[in-house]
N, C-alpha and C positions, 0 to 999 in steps of 0.2 A: 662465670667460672665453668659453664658446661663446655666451652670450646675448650677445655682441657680433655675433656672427655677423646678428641678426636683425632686422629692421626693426621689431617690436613693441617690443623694449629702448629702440633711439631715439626712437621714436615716445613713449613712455613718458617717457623724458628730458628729450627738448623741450619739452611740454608741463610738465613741471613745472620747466626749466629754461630757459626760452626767450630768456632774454640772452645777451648772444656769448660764447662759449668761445674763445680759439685754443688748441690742443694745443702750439704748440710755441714759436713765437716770434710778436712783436708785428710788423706790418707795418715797420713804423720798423724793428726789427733786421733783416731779412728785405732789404729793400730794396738794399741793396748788391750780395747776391747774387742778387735779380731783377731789376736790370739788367744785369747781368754774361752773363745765361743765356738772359734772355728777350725778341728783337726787341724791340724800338720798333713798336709797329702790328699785333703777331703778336695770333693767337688762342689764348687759354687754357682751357686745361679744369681746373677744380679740382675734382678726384677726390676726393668723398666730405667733401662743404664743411660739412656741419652748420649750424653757425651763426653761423661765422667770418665777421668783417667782412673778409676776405683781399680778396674777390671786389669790393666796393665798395671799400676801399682803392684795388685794383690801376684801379678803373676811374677814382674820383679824379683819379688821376694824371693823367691825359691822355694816357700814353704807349701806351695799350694795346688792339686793337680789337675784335672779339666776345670777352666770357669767358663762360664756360655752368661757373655749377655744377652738381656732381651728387650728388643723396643719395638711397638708399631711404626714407629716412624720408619719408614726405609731410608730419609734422608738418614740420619742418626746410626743406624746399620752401617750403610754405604761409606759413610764418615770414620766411622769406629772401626769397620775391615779394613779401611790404607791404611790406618795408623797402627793397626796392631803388628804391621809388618807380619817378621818371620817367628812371632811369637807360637812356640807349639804349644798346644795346649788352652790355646783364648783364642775365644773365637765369637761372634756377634752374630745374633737372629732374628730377622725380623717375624715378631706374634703376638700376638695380641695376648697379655697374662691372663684374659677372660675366658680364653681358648687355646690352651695350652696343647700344641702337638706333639708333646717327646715321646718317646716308646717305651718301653720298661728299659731298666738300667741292667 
């Protein structure tokens, strides 16, 4: 399980797996309890997005305003930016959560 540790394993995955995964639940289940938790307008960070349509779901919606994913994988980055298209507001970053670069808000 330590090759999960490693941006080569993702990098690896994406690439030969580059349709959307979510890990855990479908936006549509999820949704009850992200509105419940997450402002109307707030900004989201989704920690380690892979290639989850989470991020475009959430922006969909209308109800939600900067989201920034974030994955070490550049392949998964790379992936997630065509597909966001002309989405303003979502946007995808390759970092490491260990080493978080953003600047003050």
């Amino acid at each position: 399980m330590a090759y999960f540790a490693t941006a080569e394993y993702w990098d690896r995955r994406y690439e030969a797996q580059p349709f959307v995964f979510e890990w855990y639940q479908s936006f549509t289940s999820l949704q009850p309890v992200l509105l419940r938790y997450l402002p109307p307008g707030g900004r989201i960070l989704l920690a380690g997005c892979g290639n989850s349509a989470l991020g475009e779901q959430l922006h969909d919606s209308g109800l939600y305003g900067a989201i920034t994913g974030v994955d070490f994988s550049a392949v998964a980055v790379r992936v997630m930016e065509a597909r966001r298209r002309a989405r303003v507001g979502l946007s995808y970053v390759k970092m490491d959560l260990r080493q978080l670069g953003f600047g003050a808000a």
